[in-house]
C-alpha positions in Angstrom: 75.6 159.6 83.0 74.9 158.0 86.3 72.1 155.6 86.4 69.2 156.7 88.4 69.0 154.8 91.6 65.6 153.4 92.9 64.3 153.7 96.6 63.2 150.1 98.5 65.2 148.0 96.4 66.1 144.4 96.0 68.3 143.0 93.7 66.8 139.3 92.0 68.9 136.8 90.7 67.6 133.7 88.5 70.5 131.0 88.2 69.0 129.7 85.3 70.1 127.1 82.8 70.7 128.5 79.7 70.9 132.1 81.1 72.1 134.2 84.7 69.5 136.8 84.9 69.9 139.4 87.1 67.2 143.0 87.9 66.7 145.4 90.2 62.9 144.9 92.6 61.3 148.1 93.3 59.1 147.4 96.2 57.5 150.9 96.2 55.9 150.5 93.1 56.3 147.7 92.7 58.1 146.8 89.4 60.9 145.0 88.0 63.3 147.4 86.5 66.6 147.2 84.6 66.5 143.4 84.1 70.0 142.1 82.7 70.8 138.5 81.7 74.2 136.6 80.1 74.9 132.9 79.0 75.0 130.5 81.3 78.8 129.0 80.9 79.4 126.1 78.6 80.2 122.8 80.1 83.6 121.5 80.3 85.0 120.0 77.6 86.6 116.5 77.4 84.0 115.0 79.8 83.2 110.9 80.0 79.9 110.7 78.2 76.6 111.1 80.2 78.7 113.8 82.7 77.1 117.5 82.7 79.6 119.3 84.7 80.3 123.1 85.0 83.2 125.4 86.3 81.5 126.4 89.8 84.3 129.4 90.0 83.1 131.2 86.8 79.5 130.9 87.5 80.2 132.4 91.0 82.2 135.2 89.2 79.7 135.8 86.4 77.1 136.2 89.4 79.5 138.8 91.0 79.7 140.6 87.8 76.1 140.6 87.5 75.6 142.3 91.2 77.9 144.6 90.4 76.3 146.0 87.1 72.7 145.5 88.9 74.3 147.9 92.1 74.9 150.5 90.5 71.1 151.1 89.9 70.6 150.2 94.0 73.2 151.8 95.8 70.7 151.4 98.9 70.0 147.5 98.5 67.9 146.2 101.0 67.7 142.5 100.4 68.8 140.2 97.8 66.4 137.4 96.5 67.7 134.5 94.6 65.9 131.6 92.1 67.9 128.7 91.4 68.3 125.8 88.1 66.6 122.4 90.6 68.6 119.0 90.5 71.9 120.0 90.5 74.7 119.2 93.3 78.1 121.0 93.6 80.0 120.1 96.9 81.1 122.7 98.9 83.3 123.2 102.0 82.3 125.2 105.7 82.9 128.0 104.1 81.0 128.2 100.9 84.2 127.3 98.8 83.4 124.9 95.8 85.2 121.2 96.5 84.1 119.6 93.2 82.6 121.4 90.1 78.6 122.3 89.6 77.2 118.9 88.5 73.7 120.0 86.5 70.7 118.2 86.4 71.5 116.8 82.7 74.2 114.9 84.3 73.1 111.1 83.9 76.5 109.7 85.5 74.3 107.3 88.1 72.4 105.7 85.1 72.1 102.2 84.7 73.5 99.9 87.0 74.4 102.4 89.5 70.7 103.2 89.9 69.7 100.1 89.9 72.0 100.0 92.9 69.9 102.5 94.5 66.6 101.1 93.4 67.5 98.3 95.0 68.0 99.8 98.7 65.2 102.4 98.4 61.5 100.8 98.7 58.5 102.0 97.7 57.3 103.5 100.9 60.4 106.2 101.0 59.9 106.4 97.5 56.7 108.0 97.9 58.0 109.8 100.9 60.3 111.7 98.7 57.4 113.1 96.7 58.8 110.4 93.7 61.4 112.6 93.0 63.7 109.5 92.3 65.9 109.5 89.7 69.2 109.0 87.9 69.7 113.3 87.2 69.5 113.7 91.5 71.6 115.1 93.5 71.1 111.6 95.7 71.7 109.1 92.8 74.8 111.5 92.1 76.4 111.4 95.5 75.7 107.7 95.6 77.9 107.4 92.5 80.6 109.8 94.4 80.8 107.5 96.9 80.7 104.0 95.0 83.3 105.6 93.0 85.9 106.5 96.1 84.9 110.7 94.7 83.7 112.4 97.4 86.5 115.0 99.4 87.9 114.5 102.7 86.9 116.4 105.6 83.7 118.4 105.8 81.6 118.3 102.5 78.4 119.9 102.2 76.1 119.2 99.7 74.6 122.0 97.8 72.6 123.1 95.0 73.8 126.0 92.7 71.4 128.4 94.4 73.2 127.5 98.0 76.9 127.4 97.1 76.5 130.9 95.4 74.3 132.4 98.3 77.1 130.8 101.0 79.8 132.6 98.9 78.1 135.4 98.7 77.7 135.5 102.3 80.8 134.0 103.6 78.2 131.6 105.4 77.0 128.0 106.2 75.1 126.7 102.8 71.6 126.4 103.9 68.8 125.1 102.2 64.8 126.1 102.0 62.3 123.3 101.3 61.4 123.8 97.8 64.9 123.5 96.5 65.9 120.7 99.3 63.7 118.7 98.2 64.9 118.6 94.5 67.9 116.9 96.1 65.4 114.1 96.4 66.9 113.6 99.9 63.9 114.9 102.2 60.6 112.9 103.4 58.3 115.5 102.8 56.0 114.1 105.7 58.3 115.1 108.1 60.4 118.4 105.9 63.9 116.9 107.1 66.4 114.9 105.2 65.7 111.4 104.7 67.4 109.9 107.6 66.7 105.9 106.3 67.6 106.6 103.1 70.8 108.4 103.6 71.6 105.3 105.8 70.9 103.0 103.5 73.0 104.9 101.0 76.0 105.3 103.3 75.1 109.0 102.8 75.0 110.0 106.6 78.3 111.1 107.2 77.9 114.1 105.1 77.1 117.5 106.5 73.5 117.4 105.0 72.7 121.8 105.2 69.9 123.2 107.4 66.6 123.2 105.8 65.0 126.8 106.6 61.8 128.6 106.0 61.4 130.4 103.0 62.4 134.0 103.9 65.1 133.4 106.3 68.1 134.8 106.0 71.7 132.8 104.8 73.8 135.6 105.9 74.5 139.2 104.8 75.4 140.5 101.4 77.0 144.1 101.6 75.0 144.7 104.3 71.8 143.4 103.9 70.1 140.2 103.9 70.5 137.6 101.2 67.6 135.0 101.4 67.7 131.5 101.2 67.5 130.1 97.4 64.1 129.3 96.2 63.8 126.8 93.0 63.1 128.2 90.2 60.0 125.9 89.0 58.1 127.2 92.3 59.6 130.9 91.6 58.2 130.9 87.9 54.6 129.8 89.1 54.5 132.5 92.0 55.5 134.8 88.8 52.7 133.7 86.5 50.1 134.6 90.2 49.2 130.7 89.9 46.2 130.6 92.2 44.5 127.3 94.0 41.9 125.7 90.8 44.3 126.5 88.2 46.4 124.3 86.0 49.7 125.9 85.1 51.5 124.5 81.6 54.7 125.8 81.3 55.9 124.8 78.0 59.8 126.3 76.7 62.6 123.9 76.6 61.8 122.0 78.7 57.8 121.4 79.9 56.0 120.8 83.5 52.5 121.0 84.3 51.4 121.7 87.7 49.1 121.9 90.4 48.5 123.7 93.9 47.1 121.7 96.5 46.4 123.2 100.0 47.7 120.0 101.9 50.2 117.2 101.0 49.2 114.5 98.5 50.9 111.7 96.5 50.2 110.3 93.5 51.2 109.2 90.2 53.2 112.6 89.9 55.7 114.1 91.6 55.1 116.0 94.9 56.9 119.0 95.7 56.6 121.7 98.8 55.7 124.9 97.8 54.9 128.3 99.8 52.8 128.9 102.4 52.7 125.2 103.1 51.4 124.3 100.6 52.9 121.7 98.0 52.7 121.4 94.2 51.3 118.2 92.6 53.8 118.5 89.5 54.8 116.0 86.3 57.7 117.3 84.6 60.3 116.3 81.8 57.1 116.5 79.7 58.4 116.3 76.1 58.2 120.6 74.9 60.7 122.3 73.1 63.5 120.2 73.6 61.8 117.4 71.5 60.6 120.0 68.8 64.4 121.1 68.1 65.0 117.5 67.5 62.5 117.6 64.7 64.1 120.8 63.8 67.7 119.8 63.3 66.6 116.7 61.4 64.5 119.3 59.1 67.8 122.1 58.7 70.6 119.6 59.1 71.6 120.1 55.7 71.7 124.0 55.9 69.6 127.2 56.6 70.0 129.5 59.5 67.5 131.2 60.0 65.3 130.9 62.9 62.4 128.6 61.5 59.9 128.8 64.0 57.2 131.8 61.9 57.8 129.3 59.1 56.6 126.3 60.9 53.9 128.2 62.6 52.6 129.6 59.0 52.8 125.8 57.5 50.8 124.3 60.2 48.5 127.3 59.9 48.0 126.0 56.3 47.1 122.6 57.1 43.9 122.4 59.6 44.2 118.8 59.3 46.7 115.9 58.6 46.3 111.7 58.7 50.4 111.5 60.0 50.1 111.0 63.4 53.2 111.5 66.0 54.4 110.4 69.5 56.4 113.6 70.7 58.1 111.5 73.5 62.2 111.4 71.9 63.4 111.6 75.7 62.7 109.6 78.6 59.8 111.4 81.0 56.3 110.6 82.1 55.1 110.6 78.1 57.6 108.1 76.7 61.4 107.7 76.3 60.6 107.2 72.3 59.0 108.9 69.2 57.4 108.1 66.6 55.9 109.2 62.7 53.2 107.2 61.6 51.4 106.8 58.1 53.8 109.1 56.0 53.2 109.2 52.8 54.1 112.1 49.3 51.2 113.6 50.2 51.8 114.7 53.9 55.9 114.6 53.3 55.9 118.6 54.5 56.7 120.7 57.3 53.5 122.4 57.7 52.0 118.2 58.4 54.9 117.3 60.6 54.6 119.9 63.1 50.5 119.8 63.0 51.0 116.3 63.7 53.9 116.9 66.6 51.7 119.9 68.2 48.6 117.4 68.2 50.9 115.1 70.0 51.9 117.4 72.6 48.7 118.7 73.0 47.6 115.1 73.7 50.5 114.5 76.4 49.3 117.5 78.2 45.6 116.4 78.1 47.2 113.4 79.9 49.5 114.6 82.3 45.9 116.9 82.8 44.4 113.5 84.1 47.0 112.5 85.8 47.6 115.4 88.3 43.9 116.1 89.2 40.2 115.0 88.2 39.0 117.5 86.2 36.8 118.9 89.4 39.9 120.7 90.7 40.6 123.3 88.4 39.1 125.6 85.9 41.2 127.5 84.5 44.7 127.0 82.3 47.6 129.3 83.1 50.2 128.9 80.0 53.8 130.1 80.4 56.9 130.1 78.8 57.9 130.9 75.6 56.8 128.1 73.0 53.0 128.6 75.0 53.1 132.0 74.8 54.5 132.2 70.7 52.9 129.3 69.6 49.0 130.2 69.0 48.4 126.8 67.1 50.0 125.0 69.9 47.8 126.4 72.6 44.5 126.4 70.6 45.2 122.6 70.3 45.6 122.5 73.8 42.3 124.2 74.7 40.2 122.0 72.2 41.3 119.4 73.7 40.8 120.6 77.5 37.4 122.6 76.6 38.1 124.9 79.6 39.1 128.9 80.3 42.6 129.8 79.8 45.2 133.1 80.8 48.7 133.7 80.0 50.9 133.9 82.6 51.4 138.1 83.0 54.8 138.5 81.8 57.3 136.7 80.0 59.9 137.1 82.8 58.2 134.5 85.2 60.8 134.1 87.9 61.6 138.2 87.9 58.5 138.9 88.5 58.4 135.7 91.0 61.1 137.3 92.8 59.6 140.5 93.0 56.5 139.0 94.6 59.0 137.2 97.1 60.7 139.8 98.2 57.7 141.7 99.4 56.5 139.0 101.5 60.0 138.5 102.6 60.7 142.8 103.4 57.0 142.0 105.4 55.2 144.0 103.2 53.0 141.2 102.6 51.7 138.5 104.8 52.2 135.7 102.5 52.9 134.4 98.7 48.9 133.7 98.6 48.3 136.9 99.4 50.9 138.8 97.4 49.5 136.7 94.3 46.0 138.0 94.9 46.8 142.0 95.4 48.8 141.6 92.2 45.9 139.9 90.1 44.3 142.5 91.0 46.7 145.1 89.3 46.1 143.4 86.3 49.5 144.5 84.8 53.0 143.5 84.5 55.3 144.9 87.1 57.9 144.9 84.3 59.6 148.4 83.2 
């Protein structure tokens, strides 16, 4: 049977990092429909250690694949809208083809000495500048290391993020980037929106064909047809998704954890600053320790067997201990909480599961309380928006949270963040909407999830 195709469509694509997510964007209704999602590839075997690196030619063919599957259901595709994983680099030529494979942001090749290097030539003053988006996992530190290494191609070499060298293929076209996923490069002085010209210089970066920086909502080129926007990144995708509002404080807590911020007008501070739509910019800390650190605790727990998934075990344990004297530091990798963890005051009596994750989820409810005071006096927002899926599985977690922050909270409307991100996107980008501020606020209104 023939699927059953949808009128004032957009296909949405979400080059994320543990999956490629692909769905269909009914603008009529509008709803997401027919979401499909694979595996992200595994990365290449037989690397040097601290090197993240990915086969650019299969992700571009799994996208395809996905497009093709997702057409079928669109045969009258109007646009295509497309999310991307931040803080990666893959170097690609005029015409979109790959000249090196897709570095990912995990890759920590320009650690140590290298960025030191780099520490050295950048000062304070661009630092800030650059929002503080400076370090080792950038696409800048990385190309430094290209070059210091003699590893950069001859001849024309763009640099690119995922998003860009698969949109550029797509379209046959000149990689181009849009501001909220240039400036993960950690390349761009936000007081101006261009690239960095100083610190390029000072890098010996200059020479390289540094990509266009374009609005959000203009067009790379065409795809079958019909427009295929410039990549947006997928941090600022997921918060249009969970309809983030100015005076609310977004925690999104999976994997990986950020908390984040809205602010009408460009600040810095002790937290990264990043551009996000309308011209507005997003007062952001991220690499805050989340589910990551609590699979650490996890595989010490199960490294000697079991299978199954433990998490409604842990969650029933810590249910069955409202209170516990071990005290943790959640912090087991290097971010604005820490770089090292800690259990404190074990003893027979507390040796369990159900007292090692109370005392981890009091710790990360204590490093978001933190990060809280960090982005914004408490005057700013009143309201807690929690996404992803430890924050919205997790009910101990987040009633730690809220004890702690003694303020109202929502759940971000749907557990597919960056679909429904996309979907909002790609009416303001059709012109169906005047803006991402005002797309947010006719589907609060709605009250429902868009998802089918």
């Amino acid at each position: 049977m023939r699927p059953q195709p949808f009128a004032s469509t957009y296909l949405g694509i979400d080059l994320g990092t543990s999956f490629l997510k692909g769905a269909v964007l009914d603008l009529d209704t509008p709803a997401v429909r027919h979401v499909e999602r694979e595996p992200f590839p595994d990365v290449l075997p037989g690397l040097p250690a601290l090197h993240r690196e990915f086969d650019a030619e299969k992700i571009f063919a799994q996208v395809e694949a996905l497009l093709e599957r997702l057409a079928a259901h669109a045969p009258e595709c109007q646009g295509l809208v497309l999310c991307t994983q931040m803080h990666g680099l893959v170097l690609v030529s005029r015409e979109g083809e790959p000249l090196s494979h897709y570095l990912s942001w995990a890759d920590q090749r320009a650690s140590g000495e290298c960025f030191e290097e780099i520490s050295r030539r950048i000062g304070p003053e661009e630092r800030r500048q650059l929002g503080h988006e400076f370090r080792a996992s950038l696409p800048l530190a990385m190309l430094f290391w290209f070059r210091e290494h003699g590893a950069l191609p001859k001849g024309e070499v763009f640099p690119a993020s995922l998003g860009e060298y698969v949109a550029a293929r797509l379209c046959r076209a000149l990689p181009v980037f849009e501001a909220t996923d240039a400036a993960a490069c950690g390349a761009v002085n936000l007081e101006t929106m261009s690239w960095h010209e100083d610190v390029l210089r000072k890098l010996g970066l200059e020479s390289l064909r540094w990509p266009q920086i374009r609005k959000a909502g203009e067009a790379v080129g065409r795809w079958r047809g019909a427009p295929c926007f410039t990549p947006v990144g997928d941090q600022q995708c997921a918060l249009v998704g969970s309809l983030l509002a100015e005076g609310e404080l977004s925690l999104n807590i999976a994997t990986g954890s950020q908390a984040a911020l809205i602010s009408p007008r460009l600040e810095f501070g002790q937290y990264t600053t990043r551009p996000y739509f309308d011209g507005r910019f997003l007062k952001t800390l991220t690499h805050i320790p989340g589910g990551r650190a609590l699979n650490a605790l996890i595989g010490l727990l199960t490294e000697m067997g079991g299978g199954e998934d433990p998490w409604a075990y842990i969650q029933e344990a810590v249910r069955g201990v409202p209170a516990t004297d071990l005290r943790a530091h959640i912090a087991f990798y290097p971010g604005p909480c820490g770089d090292r963890g800690k259990l404190e005051n074990l003893h027979e009596g507390n040796l369990t599961v159900g007292h090692v994750f109370r005392a981890a989820f009091e710790s990360l409810a204590a490093n978001y309380q933190a990060c809280a005071e960090r982005l914004a006096p408490r005057d700013e927002w009143s309201r807690l928006v929690f996404s992803g899926g430890l924050a919205r599985n997790l009910e101990v977690l987040r009633s730690l949270i809220i004890e702690r922050l003694r303020t109202e909270w929502r759940l971000s409307p749907s557990a597919e963040d960056t679909m429904l991100g996309l979907l909002i996107l790609a009416l303001v980008f059709s012109g169906r909407q005047d803006s991402v501020r005002a797309a947010t606020e006719f589907f609060r209104a709605q009250g429902q999830k868009h998802l089918q």
